[in-house]
N, C-alpha and C positions, 0 to 999 in steps of 0.2 A: 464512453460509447458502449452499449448494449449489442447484444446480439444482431438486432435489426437495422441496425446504423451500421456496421460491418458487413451485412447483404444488400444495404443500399449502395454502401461503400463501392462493393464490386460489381453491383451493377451499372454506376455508374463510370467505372473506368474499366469493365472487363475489357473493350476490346483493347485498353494499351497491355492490360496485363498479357493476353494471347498475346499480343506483339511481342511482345517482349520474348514469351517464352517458346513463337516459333522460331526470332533469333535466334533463340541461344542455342536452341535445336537444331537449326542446320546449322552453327558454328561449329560446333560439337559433331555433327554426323561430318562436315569437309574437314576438318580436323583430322577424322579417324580417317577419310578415303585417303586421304594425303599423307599420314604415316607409314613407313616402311614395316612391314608388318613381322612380328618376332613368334618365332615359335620355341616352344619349352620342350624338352624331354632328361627323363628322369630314369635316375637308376637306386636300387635299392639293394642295401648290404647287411646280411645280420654276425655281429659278435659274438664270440663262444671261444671257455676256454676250455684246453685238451687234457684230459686224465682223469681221476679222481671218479671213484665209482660211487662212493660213501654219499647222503646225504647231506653233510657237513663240509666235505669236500665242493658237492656239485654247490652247495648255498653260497660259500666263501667264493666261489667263481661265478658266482651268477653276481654279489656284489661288487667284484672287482672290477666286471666286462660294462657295470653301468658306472663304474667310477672313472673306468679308462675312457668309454663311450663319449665325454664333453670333451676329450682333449685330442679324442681323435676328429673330430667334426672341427675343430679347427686346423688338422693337419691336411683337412683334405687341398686346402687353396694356398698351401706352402708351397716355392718354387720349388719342392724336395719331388711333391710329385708333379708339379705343370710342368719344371721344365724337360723330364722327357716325354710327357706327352706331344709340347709343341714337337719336338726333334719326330718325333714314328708320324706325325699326322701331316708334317710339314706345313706350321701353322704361321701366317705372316704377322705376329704379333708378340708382342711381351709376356712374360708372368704375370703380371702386374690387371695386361689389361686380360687378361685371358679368367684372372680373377676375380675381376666384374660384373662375369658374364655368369661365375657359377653360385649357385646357393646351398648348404649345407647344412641339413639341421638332423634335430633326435627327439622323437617325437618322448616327452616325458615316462619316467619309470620304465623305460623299454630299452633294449637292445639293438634297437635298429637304428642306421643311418640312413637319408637320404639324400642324392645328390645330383643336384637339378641344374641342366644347362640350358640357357637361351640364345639364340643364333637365328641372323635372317634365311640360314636354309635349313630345313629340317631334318637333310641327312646330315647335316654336320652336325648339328646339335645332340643328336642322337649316337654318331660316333668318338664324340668329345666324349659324349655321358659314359660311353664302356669304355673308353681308353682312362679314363679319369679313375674308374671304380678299378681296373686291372692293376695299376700301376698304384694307384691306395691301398692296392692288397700288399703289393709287392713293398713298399716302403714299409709298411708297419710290420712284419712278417721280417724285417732287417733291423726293427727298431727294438721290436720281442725278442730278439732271439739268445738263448740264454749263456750265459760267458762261457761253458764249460763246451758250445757247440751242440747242436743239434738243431732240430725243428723250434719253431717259436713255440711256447702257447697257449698266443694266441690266434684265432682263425677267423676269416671274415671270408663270408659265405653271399655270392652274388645271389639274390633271392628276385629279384626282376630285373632282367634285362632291359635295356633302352632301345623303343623302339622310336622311326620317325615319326610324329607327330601328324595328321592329315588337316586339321586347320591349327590358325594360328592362335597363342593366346593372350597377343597385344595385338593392334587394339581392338578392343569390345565394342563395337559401333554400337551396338542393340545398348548396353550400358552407358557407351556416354553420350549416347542421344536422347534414352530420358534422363539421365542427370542433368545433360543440358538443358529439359522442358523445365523438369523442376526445379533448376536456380534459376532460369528465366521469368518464372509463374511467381514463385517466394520473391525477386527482386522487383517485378511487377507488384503485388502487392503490399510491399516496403513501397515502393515511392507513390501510388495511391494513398497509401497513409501519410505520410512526409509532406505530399501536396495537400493533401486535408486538411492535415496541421498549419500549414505554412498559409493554407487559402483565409484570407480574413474577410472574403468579400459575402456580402451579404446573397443569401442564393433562393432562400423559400421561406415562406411564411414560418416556419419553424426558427429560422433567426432572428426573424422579424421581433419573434414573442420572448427568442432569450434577450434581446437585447432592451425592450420595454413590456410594461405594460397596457399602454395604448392599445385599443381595438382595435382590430383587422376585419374593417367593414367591406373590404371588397379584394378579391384575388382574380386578376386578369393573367390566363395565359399566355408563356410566350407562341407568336406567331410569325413565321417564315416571310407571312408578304404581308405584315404589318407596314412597310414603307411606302408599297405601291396600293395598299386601299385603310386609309390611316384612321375613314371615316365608316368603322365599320358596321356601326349599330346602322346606317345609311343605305350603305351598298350592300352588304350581306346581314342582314338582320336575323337570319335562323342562321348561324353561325355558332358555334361555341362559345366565340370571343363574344360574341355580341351579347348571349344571351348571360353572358360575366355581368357584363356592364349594366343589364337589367335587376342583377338581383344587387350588384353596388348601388340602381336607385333605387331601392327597394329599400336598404340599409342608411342612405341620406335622407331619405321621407322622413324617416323616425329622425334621425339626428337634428333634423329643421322641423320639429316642431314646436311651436310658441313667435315670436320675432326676434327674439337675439340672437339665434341660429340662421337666420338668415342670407347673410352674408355671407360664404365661404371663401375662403384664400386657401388655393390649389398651388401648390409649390412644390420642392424636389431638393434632395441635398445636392445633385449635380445637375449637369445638362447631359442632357441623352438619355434619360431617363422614362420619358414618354409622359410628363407632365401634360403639356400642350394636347395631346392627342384625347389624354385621358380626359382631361376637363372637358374636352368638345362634344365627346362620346355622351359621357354624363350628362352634359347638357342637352342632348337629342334623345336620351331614355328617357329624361324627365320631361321633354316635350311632347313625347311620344304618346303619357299618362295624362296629357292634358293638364299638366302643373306651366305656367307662366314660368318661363324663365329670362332671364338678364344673364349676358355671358358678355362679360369684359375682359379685353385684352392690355392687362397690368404689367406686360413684361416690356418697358419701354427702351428695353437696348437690345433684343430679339423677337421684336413681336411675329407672328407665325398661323394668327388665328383665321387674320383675314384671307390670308394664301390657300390656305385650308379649306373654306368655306367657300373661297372665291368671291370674297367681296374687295369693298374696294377698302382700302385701308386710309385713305391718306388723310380722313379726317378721322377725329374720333375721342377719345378718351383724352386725352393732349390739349384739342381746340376745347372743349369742354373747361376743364382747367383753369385754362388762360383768359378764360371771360368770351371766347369769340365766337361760341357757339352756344346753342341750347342741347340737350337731351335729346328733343324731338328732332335736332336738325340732322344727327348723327346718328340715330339708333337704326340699322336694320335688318327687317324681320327674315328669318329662313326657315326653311320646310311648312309645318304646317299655320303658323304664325303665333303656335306659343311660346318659339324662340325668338329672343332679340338679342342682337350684335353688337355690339360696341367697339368696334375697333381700338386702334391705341392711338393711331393718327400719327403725326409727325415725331418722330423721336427727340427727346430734350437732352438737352446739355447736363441736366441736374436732375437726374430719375429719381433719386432716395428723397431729394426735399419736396417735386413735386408729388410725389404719392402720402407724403408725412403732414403734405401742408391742410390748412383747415379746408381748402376748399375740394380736399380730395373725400373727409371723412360727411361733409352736406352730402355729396355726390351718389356715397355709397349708401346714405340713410336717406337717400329720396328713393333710390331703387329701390333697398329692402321693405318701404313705403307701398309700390307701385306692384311688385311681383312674387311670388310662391317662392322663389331661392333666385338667390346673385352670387353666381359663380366666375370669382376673378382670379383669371390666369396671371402669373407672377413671376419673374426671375427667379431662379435655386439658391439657396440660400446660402451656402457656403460662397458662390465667388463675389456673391455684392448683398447688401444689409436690405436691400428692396420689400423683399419677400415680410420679414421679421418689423419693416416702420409699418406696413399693413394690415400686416398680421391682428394689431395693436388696434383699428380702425373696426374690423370687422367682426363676425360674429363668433367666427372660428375655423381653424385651418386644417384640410385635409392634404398629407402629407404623401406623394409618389415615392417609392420605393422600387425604385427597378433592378431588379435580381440579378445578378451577376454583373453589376454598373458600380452600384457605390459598396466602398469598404464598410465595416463596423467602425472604426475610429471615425470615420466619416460620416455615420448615420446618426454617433449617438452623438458627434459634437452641432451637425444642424437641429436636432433635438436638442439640446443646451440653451444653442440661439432662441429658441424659440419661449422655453421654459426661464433664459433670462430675461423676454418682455413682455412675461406674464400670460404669453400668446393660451388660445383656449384650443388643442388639437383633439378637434371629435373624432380621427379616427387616421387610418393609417391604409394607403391603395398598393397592394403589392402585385408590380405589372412584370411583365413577360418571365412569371415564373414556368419553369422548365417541365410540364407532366403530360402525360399520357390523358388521350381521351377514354374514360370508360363506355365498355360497349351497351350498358345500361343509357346512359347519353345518348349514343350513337344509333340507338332504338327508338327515341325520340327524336330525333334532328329531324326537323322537314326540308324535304327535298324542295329545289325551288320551282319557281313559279312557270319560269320557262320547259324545265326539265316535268311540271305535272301535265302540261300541254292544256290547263285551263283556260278557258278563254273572258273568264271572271274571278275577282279573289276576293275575300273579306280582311276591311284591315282589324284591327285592334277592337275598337270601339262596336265591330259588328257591319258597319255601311262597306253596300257591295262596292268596288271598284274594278273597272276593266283592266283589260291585261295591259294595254297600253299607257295606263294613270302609274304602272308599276313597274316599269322599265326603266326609268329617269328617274335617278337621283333630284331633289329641288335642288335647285344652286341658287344663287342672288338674283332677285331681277329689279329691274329698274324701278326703283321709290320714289317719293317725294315726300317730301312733310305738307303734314296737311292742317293739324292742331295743335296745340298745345296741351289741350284738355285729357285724363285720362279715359280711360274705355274701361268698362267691366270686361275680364280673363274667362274664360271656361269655367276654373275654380273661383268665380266673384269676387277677385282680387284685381284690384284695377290697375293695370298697365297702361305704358305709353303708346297710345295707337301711331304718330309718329310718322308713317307711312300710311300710302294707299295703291291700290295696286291698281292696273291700267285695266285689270276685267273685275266684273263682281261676281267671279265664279267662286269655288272651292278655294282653299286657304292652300292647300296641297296641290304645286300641279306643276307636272316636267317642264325643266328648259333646257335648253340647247345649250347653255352656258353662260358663263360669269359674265354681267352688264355691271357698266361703274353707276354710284350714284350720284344724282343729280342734286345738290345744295339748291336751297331754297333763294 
């Protein structure tokens, strides 16, 4: 990881890291309100010995007073002199714990001692500290004192006095509340990393490319109300998602050029991945350009396409199959009529052989015959072999990729499936990845058609439309077969006319809602 992958890193999890380390912060701040608070006061004592006028004399007692110096700093917390301290102070306590409470040290090459007491009241602390130094004097002044009788000398000189202390110096709230910010922030950013590490799920195109080399011909954003408008190049068309999905047909145009590219098989290493949506979408940007399209629903143990659309499902790709229908009897047309439907029809008992059998691969080679691209929706390929016997029929397979859905072990072994049967994958859709709209985008976005208060609009192709042809999504309407014979497409590619409609207006025109269709 680089420098940049570490500020992605914590952009992507600052706010657990802040979590984290306002915990710790007011752990640490009620911590400290909730400790009994200790105060220190200190006293300070200098050694020196008596006589000796000479410079040789004063040297030898300057190194004596620091040789004696280590041994008197440990005499200070001797019961020699706490226990008459507790006695003059009337102290409820031991030697033992009384010496707990003091600290005694000599700051290097120097003469001085210092002797620091802490206590939860401050005058006590402060009169332990000069009862402690009085009675240090007086013990070592008994301990100096020389056999023949007289003064010690040695002398120890009270040089500050112990006063009480005005605040306390346990605890340091101010200190352990940002200690506590910053081991809450450091452990926030540890398990940011740890989950990084530990996450194997495939999340943006950037995994996408370490884990193959296959082209990433289209990156759709994740969207929030993907569920409740799933058709979106339809219902919001100047959308961001939507205008994804335009330049993904922009990227399949090229990829279907010649006839053996034709055919595509749209599939997914799981379910939940937004396969289904994605094909449909594609399939209405490529209508949208005036390319013939054939959109078959292949996935015969979930199919989803016709719910979507609102058509009627019950016939369809199945009855086809089985000898009990034609093409023309089952195809039908949505939005401007250079999409066609194929439902899945009745669900079989045996989906892998019907899709493998011969009469699946005429099926797919009279369409790729008849239309500009035949995009067939498919089962995922990891929980049934559906996906991978088709794969093999068609012309080549574009593979969904839903970002924070399927793992790496998971993407590259439906990738395996694929490359064990020979499968041709032109290219790779990476849907609801996670990013920001740039406000370069958001400069272009056009507002819609209601919100310009137009009471005319132009579609694509340049032909005006009123405001009311633009308010209504197409949905299904009621078909009938009427030929068998092909019809020239917009693009001069002959399609199955198949249907006729009950006006001979516009190809494009609002309904109130899904009608089933009428078999011949």
């Amino acid at each position: 990881m680089d420098l940049r992958d570490y500020l992605a890193l914590l952009r992507k999890h600052w706010a657990s890291i802040v979590a984290l380390g306002a915990v710790f912060s007011a752990s640490a701040l009620g911590v400290s309100l909730m400790t009994t608070p200790i105060y220190k006061s200190s006293t300070q004592l200098y050694v020196s010995v008596r006589g000796g006028s000479s410079t040789t004399d004063m040297l030898q007692g300057a190194t004596f007073t620091r040789q004696q110096v280590s041994s008197y700093v440990g005499l200070v917390t001797s019961p020699l002199v706490l226990g008459p301290v507790i006695d003059d102070l009337a102290l409820d306590m031991r030697a033992d714990d009384l010496a707990s409470r003091i600290v005694s040290d000599s700051p290097a090459n120097s003469s001085l001692i210092n002797i620091t007491v802490a206590n939860e009241s401050p005058a006590v602390a402060a009169a332990i500290a000069n009862a402690v130094a009085d009675e240090f004097r007086q013990v070592v002044a008994d301990l100096e004192e020389p056999a023949g009788g007289g003064p010690s000398n040695v002398k120890l000189t009270v040089v500050r006095v112990s006063d009480a202390p005005s605040n306390p110096s346990e605890p340091n709230t101010r200190l352990n509340t940002t200690m506590g910010l910053l081991i809450g922030i450091a452990l926030g950013v540890g398990t940011a990393l740890l989950r990084e590490m530990l996450d194997t799920r495939v999340r943006s195109e950037a995994d996408v490319a370490q884990l193959t080399d296959g082209p990433v011909v289209g990156v759709i954003a994740f969207d929030e109300d993907a569920a409740t408008r799933p058709l979106i190049v339809q219902s919001a068309p100047h959308s961001p998602r939507a205008e994804a999905f335009r330049r993904l047909r922009t990227n399949v145009q090229f990829l279907t050029v010649g006839t053996q590219s034709k055919s595509i098989v749209v599939t997914s290493s799981l379910p939940g991945e937004g396969k289904s949506t994605t094909t449909i979408n594609l399939a209405i940007a490529l209508a949208d350009a005036g390319t013939s399209v054939a959109l078959v629903d292949a996935d015969l143990r979930r199919p989803s396409i016709a719910n979507f659309l609102g058509l009627e499902g019950g016939v369809g790709l199945t009855t086809v199959l089985i000898g009990r229908a034609t093409v023309a009897e089952v195809v039908q047309p949505w939005g401007n009529g250079q999409l066609h439907v194929i439902p899945s029809g009745q669900i079989p008992p045996n989906p892998s052989e019907l899709l493998g059998s011969p009469a699946m691969a005429s099926f797919v080679e009279s369409l790729a015959s008849r239309y500009d691209v035949v995009l067939i929706d498919t089962p995922p390929l990891l929980p049934v072999t559906d996906a991978a016997v088709l794969s093999k029929i068609a012309g080549g397979v574009l593979m969904v990729v839903g970002a924070g859905k399927v793992h790496r072990n998971q993407f590259t072994e439906a990738l395996g499936m694929l490359e064990s049967v020979s499968a041709r994958t032109l290219g790779l859709i990476v849907n609801r990845e996670p990013r920001e709209r740039s406000n370069v985008y958001q400069y272009y976005r056009y507002s819609s058609r209601s919100e310009a208060g137009s009471a005319n609009a132009r579609s694509e192709d340049g032909a005006v439309m009123s405001s009311a042809d633009t308010t209504a999504a197409p949905v299904a309407r009621n078909v009938q077969a009427s030929s068998s014979s092909p019809r020239p497409s917009r693009s001069g590619v002959p399609s199955w006319p198949a249907v006729s409609t009950s006006d001979a207006e516009a190809d494009m025109r609002p309904q109130t809602g899904p009608q089933r269709i009428r078999e011949r």
